[in-house]
N, C-alpha and C positions, 0 to 999 in steps of 0.2 A: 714516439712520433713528436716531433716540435713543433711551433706554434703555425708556422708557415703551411709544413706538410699540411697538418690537418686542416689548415686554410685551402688547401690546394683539393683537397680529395670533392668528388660530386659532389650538389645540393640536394638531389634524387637518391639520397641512399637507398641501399636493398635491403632494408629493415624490415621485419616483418610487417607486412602490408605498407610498407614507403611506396609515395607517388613520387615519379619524378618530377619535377618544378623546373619549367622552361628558363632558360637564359642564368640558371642557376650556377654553372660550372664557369660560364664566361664572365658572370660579373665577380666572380671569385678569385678566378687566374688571374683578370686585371687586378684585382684590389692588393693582391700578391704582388704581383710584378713594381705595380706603382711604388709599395709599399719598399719594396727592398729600394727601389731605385732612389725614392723620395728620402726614407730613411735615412742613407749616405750620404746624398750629394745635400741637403740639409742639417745633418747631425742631431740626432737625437728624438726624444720624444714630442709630439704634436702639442701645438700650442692649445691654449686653454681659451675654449669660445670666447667669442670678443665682449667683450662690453658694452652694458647699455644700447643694447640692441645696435650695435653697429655690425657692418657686412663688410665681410673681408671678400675685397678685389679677386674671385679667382686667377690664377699664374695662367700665364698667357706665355705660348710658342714653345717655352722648355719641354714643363711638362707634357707639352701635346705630342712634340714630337718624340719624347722619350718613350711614352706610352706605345710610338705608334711601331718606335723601332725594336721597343723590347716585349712587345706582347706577341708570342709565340703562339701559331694556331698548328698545333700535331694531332695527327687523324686520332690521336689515342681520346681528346676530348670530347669528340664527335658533337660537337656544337656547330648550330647553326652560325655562320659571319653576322646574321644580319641580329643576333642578340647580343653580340661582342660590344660594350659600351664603354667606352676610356673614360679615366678618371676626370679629365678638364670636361667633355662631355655631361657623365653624372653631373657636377660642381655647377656646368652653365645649364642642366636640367633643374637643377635647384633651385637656381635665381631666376626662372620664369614669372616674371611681372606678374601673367593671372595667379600665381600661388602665392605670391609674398602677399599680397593685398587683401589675403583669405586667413593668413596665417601667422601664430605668433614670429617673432622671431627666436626663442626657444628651439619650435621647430628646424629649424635652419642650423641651430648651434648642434643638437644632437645629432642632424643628417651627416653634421661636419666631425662630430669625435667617431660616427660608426665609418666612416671613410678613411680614418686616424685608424681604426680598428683592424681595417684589412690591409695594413702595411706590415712587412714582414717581419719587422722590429718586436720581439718580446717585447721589451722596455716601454714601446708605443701603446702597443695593446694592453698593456697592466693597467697603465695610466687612462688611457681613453676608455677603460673599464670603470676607474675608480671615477671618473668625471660623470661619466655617464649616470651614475650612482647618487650623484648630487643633486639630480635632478628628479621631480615626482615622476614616477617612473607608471603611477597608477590612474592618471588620466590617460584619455581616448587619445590625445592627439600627441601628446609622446609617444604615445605605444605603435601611435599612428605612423608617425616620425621613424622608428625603427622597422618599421615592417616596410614602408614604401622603400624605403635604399637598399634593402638586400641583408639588414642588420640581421634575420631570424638565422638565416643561413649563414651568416657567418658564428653567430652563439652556439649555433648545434654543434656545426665545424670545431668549434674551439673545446667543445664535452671532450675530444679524442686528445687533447694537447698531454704531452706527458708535464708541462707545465703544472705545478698545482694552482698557483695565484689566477694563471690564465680561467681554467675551470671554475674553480671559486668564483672569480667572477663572473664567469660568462651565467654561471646558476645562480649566482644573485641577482642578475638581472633579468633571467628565465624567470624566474620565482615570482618576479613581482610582475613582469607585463606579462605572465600567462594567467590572470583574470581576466584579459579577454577571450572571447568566445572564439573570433578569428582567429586570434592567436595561437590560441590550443590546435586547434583542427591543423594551422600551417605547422606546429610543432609534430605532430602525428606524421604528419603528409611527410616531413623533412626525413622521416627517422630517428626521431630524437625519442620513442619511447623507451628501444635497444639499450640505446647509450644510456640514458638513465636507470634503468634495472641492472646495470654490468657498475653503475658506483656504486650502487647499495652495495655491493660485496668489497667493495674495497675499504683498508681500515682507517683510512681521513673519514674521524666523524663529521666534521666541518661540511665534506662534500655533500657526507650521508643524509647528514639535515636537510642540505638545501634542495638534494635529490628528489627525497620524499617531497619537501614542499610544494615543488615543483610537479610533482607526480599528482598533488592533491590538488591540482587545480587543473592538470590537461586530462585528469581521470573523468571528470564529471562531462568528456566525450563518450562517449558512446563505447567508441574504435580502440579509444587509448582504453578502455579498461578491458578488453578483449586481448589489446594486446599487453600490455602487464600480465595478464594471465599464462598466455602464450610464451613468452619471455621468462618463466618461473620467477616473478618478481613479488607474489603475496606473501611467501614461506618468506622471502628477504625482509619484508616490511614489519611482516609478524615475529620475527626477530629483534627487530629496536623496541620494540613492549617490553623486552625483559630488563628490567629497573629493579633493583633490590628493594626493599620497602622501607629500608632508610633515607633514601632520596626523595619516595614519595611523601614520606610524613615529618619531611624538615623541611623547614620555610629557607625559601632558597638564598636569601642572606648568609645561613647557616652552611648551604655546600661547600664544596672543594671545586675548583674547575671543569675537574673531570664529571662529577657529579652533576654540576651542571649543565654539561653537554649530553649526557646519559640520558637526564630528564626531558633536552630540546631533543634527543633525538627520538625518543618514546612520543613525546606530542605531533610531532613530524609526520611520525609512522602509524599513529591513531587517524591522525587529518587525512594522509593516504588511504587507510584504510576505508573510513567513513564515505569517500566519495565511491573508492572500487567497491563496497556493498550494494550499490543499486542493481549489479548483478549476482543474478541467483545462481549463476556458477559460480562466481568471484565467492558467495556465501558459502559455499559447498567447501571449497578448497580452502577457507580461511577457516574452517569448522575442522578440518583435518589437520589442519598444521598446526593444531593445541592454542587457536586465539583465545578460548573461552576463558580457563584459566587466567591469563594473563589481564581479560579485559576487568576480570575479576580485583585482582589486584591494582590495575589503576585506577577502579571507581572510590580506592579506598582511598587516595592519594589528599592531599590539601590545596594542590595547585588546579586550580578551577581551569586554567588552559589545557588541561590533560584531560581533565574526566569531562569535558566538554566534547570533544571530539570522540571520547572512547563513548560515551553515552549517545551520542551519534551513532556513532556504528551498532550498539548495543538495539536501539531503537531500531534502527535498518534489520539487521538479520533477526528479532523479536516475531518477526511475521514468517517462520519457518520452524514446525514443531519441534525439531530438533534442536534448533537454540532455543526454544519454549523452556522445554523439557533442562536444560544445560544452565537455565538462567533461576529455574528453578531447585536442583540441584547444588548449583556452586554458591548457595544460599545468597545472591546476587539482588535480589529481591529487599534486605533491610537495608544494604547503601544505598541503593536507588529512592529508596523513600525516605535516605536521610538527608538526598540533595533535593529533595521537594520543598523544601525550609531555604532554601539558596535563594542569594539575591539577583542572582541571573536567572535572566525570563528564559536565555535561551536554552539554559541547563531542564528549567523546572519542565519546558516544555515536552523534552526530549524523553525527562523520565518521567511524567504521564503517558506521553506518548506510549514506551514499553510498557507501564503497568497495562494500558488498554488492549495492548496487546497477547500481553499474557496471563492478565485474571482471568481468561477464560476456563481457564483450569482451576479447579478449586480448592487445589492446594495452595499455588498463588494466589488467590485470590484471598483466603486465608491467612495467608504471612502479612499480604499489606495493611490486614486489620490487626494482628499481633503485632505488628513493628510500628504500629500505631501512625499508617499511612493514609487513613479517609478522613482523619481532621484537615492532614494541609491541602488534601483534594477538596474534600466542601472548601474548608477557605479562599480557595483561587475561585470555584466558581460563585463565593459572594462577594469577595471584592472587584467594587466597581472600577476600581481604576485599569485593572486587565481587559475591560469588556473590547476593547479597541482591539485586543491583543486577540484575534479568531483562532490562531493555530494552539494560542497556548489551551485559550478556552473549552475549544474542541478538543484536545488532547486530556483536561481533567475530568471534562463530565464523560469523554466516553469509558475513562479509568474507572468513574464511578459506577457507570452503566455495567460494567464485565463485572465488577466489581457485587454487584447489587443483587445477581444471579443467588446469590448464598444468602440464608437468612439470617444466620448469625450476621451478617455485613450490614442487612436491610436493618435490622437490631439497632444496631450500632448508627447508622445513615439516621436514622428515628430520633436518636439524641442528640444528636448535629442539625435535627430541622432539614432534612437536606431536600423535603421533597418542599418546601415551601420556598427553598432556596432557586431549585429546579424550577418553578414556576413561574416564578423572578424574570427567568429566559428564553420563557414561550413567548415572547417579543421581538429575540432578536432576530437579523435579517439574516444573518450564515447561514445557509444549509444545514452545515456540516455539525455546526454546532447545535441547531436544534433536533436535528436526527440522534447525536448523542442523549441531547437532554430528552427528549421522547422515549427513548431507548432506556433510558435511566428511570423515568417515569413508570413507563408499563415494567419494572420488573417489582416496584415499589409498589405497584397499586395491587398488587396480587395478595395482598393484607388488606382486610375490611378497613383496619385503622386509616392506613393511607391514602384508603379511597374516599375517606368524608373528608380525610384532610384536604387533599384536594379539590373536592366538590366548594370546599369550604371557602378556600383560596380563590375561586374563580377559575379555576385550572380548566376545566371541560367547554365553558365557552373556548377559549382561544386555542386547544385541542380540535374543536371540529371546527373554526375558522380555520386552520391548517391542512384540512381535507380538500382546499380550492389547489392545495400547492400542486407541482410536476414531480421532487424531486420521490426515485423511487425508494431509495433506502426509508424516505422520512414518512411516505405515506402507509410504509408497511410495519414502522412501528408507533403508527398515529391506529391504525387498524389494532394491533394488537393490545396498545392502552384503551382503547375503547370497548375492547373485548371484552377484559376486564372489571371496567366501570359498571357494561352493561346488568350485570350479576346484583347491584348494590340498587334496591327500586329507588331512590330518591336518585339517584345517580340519571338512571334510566328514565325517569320521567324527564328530567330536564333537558335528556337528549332526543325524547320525543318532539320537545317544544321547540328544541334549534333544528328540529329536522334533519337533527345526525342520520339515521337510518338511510333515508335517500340517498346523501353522500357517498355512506359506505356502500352502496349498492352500486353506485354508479362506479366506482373502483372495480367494479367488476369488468370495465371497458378498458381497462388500462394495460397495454402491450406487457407490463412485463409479469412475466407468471408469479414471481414473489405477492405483486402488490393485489391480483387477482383472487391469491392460495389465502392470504393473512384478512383481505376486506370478509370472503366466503366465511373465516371463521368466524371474524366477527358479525354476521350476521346472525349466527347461530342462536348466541343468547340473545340479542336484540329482539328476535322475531318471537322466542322462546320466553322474553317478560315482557314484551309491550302489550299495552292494553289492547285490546280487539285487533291480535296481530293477523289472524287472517283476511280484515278487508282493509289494513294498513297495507298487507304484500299487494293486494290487488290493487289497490289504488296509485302501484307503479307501473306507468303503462310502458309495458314489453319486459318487464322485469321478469318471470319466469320462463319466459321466451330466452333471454341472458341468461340464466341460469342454466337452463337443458342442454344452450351453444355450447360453453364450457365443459361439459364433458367428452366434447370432440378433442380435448386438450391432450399432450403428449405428454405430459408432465404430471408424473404421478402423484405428485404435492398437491397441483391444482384439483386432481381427479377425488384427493382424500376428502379435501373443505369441502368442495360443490357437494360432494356427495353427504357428508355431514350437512350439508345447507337444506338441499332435498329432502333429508330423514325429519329435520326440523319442521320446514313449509307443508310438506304432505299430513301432518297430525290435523290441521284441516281440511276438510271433504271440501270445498269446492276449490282449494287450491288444488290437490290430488287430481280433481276432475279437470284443470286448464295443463297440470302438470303431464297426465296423460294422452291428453289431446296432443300433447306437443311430442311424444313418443318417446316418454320419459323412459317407457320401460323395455323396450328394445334397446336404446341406447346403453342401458345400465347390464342387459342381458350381455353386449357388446366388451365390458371387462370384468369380467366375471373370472376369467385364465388366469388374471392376476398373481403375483406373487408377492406384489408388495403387503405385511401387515398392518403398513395404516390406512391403505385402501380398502383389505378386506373386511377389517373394522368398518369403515363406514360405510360403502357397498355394501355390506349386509343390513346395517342399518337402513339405509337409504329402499334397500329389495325389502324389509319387514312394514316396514310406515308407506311404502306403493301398492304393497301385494293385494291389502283386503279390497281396495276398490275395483269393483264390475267383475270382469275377465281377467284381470291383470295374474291372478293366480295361476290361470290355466294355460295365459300366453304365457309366465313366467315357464313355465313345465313344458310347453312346445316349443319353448327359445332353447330348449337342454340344459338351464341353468342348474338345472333341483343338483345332477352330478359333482358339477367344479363346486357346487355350497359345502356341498357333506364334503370335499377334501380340506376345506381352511380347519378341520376339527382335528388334526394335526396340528394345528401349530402350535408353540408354547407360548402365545400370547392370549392370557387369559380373559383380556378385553375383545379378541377375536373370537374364543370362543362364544364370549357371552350375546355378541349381535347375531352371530353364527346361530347359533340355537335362536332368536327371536325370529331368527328370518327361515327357517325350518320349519317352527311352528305355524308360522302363516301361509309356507307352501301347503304343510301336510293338512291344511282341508279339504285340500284336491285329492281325492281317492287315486288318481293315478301316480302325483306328486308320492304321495303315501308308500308306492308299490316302485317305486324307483329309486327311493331314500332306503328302503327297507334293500333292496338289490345291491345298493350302492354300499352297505357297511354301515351305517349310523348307529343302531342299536347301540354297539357295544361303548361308542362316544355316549351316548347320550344315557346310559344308567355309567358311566364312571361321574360324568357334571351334574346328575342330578342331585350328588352328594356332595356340590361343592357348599361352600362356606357365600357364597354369592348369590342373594337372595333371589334374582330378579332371571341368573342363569340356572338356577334352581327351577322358577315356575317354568320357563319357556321348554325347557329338558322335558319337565316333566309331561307340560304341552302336547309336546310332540311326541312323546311317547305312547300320551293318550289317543291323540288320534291314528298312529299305526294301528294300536291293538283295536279298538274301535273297528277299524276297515278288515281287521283279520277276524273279530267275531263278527262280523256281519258276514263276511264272507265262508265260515264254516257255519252258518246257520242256513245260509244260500245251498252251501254243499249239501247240508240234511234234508233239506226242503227239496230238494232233486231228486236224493235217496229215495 
């Protein structure tokens, strides 16, 4: 196809998902027509914008009438007459007074080489390629400049030119004004996603490059990465990754030509990729076409423009256990921590970013302290000069956080200082960033040491200042370091004095079930080492009234805390007594069917610490509870068992409770745990063992005394 045809075919291609674009066909056919006519009867290629902002006269009477006699309207176009716009037309739309007085004149010289563009002259258009070229192509109002005249459609138009130069250029100038946002989307709209996945396959690396480039910046639509997909263009992309690894580890002085078009084409097709990863099918199928491998071998590379984009993409599919699992595996893990030493903020960010992602495993998590990855993680977050930098910042402390999970790590964090470093950034204003550093905190405070260290620091005042916040990731693990703390009395008294407890209580109000589930736990030891915690509970008015609402919760997380909260609060008899009034013990009769084990756990706890007060034992036994208690003594969780049996023993003082347990199968549970190695599941077995037999010798003594 020549450069003309392809000037001549639609604007509205039938590209997968192409919209047609009105007056598209007609401002095309003229710019053709003119273009041959113009061509000839002037000779040669269009002249070179004028100078120092002068404005050339548009041609007056010739060209009007040439336009008018040679532009052909055949049914085949099926264009409206009234979008048909001639060239001297365009040229006098141009020179409208209101636009020149708004606009460089720039503007004007570009309108005038993209109208040089759609003249039917190869020779024309190479050159009114290369002019155009001259110009910053990556401001708004050039870009602007091309899109109002019809420029984008003709660039697309020219993708199909069997020309090579023509193409080259038209994707060199793709390349650089599809950094706008409009632009992408009219690129979508045009049909240009087709045309570009159809040159990946062909063997001009030249185009190959500029293809991808080009793809890397219309991808970060939406559409356009749906349609890449569609188009089989990721397997095409994931194919310029393959670089030998002697181009990677020679400093590109040292290539051969060819070499170094291999490596432009490998960064190209990383940059593509990195954008087409924001979808999770785009993830799927770049996981299948063997990217991992490859991403593997360009992290190792020297040229910071490659593993920049590949660590991009690395970071992007990191949040999918399968590239977890692959990133972990393809031992990926010690080059990623050996660009966290990189003078590039944007590199460092990218690989915190994936460690954050995938220490959560604790084989990663692991490697990044053998490959001696948590010094340049602490480093980032104590150098002050990144603090400006939120994404980088957030990206190391939450590396450290996932990180922190393992204790040989927390080890190691201990001699880096990192929880005093951590505290350093209970100040800042990010979210995001203090949700990491929190997160980071409560996995380090889970060691007595790092809990005075902190204490020591000042850390727990600005800890429970941070209880006023909304954000809910960060209140759920502002709850969870307080949890912690509260275990440690010097800790705990101080948080009496700031009147932490309240706070956390009051998070009990808060819509979303995390922040509800993690406040409830930590009430647990609060109320369980504050001093005179039963008229510290009472003295929050409507607080256990909160507390009994929340078991109306659907969310079995939330039902496990509250219910641990309740086992806690009821060790006091007149909290027991307002806990009851509030119809603690129907509600709890209520899930009892349960199946989850950390409900059953605490539900039994929560039914052992209600049961002794008043009736509560004998409503417990006419709610039908005593039956679904005795089945959790199946399950293989031996912390089940053990509340299990405590909340058995406080039925079975009920002589009926007794004769229902006894129906229901218990015995032969409760002489296998009374031999367990757990001191506490030991007494309560035996408990209840004792008062079955108990009810059975009373009751064959009853039988002789009848005799």
């Amino acid at each position: 196809m020549n450069v003309t045809a392809a000037r001549r075919r639609s604007v509205g291609r039938g590209g997968v998902g192409g919209k047609a674009i009105r007056g598209g066909k007609a401002k095309a056919r003229n710019g053709a027509t003119n273009g041959t006519h113009g061509a000839t009867q002037h000779g040669g290629p269009p002249a070179v914008a004028p100078q120092n902002g002068a404005k050339e006269k548009p041609p007056e009477g010739k060209d009007k009438g040439t336009a008018a006699a040679a532009a052909p309207a055949p049914e085949s176009y099926e264009s409206d007459s009234s979008d048909q716009v001639s060239s001297s037309d365009e040229e006098e739309r141009w020179k409208d007074p209101k636009l020149t007085n708004d606009v460089p004149s720039e503007y004007w010289h570009i309108q005038k080489l993209v109208k040089y563009m759609k003249a039917g002259n190869q020779t024309a258009t190479i050159v009114a390629l290369c002019c155009l070229k001259d110009h910053d192509l990556t401001t708004q109002m050039n870009q602007r400049a091309i899109q109002d005249c019809g420029g984008l459609e003709v660039l697309v138009n020219l993708l199909e030119s069997n020309d090579m130069k023509c193409r080259l250029g038209a994707l060199s100038v793709l390349s650089e004004i599809s950094s706008n946002l409009d632009i992408r989307r009219a690129i979508v709209d045009l049909g240009g996603i087709p045309l570009l996945v159809q040159i990946l396959s062909e063997p001009g690396r030249d185009l190959k490059i500029m293809a991808a480039e080009t793809i890397a910046n219309v991808a970060k639509v939406r559409l356009a990465r749906k349609l890449v997909r569609k188009c089989n263009g990721i397997p095409r992309l994931v194919d310029l990754l393959d670089v030998n690894m002697n181009c990677l580890r020679s400093q590109r002085d040292q290539l051969s030509e060819e070499e170094r078009e291999m490596l432009d084409m490998a960064r190209a097709g990383a940059r593509a990729l990195w954008s087409l990863s924001e979808s999770r099918h785009n993830k799927e199928l770049m996981c299948k076409s063997g990217i991992v491998p490859l991403m593997g071998r360009l992290l190792k590379s020297v040229h910071i423009d490659v593993v920049v984009p590949t660590m991009g993409t690395i970071q992007q599919c990191a949040s999918q256990a399968n590239y977890q699992l692959a990133i972990t595996t393809e031992g990926m893990i010690f080059d990623i921590v050996s660009h966290l030493t990189s003078d590039n903020l944007d590199l460092k960010r990218q690989c915190s970013s994936a460690i954050f992602k995938c220490a959560s495993d604790k084989t990663a998590s692991d490697m990044v302290r053998e490959s001696g990855g948590l010094e340049p993680l602490v480093g980032i977050a104590r150098d002050k000069t990144v603090r400006d930098n939120k994404q980088l910042l957030a990206a190391a402390t939450g590396a450290i956080w996932k990180c922190a999970a393992s204790e040989a790590n927390v080890k190691k964090l201990d001699q880096l200082k990192a929880v005093q470093v951590l505290v350093q950034l209970l100040n800042d204003e990010n979210e995001d960033v203090l949700t990491n550093v929190v997160g980071a905190i409560s996995e380090c405070v889970k060691y007595q040491n790092n809990r005075e260290i902190l204490r020591q620091c000042g850390g727990i005042p600005l800890l429970v200042n941070l209880l006023n916040m909304t954000h809910a990731p960060l209140l759920e693990n502002i709850a969870r370091t307080l949890r912690e703390c509260a275990s440690d009395p010097e800790s705990m008294t101080l948080m009496e004095e700031l009147d932490a407890i309240r706070l956390i209580w009051s998070l009990l109000k808060n819509s979303n079930p995390k922040v509800q589930a993690y406040a409830a736990w930590a009430l647990c030891p609060c109320i369980e080492n504050a001093k005179d915690s039963g008229e510290l509970v009472r003295s929050f008015v409507g607080a256990l009234e909160l507390v009994v609402g929340l078991l109306k919760s659907r969310d079995n997380f939330v039902l496990s805390a509250v219910c641990a909260a309740i086992a806690t609060i009821a060790r006091d008899r007149e909290n027991l007594s307002v806990l009851s009034d509030h119809k603690v013990i129907r509600m709890l009769a209520d899930l009892v069917y349960t199946t989850d084990d950390l409900l059953r756990e605490h539900l039994a706890a929560a039914i052992a610490s209600c049961a002794p007060y008043s009736t509560n034992t004998q409503e417990l036994g006419r709610l039908k509870t005593v039956t679904p208690i005795v089945g959790y003594m199946v399950s293989n969780n031996p912390r089940v068992h053990r509340t299990t049996a405590m909340a058995l023993q406080k039925l079975s003082e009920d002589p009926q409770n007794c004769i229902t347990m006894h129906q229901s199968g218990v015995v032969p549970f409760l002489l296998e745990t009374v031999g367990s190695k757990d001191r506490e599941l030991q007494e309560a077995s035996a408990g209840c063992l004792q008062n079955i037999r108990k009810l059975a010798l009373r009751a064959e003594e009853l039988e002789l005394c009848g005799e």
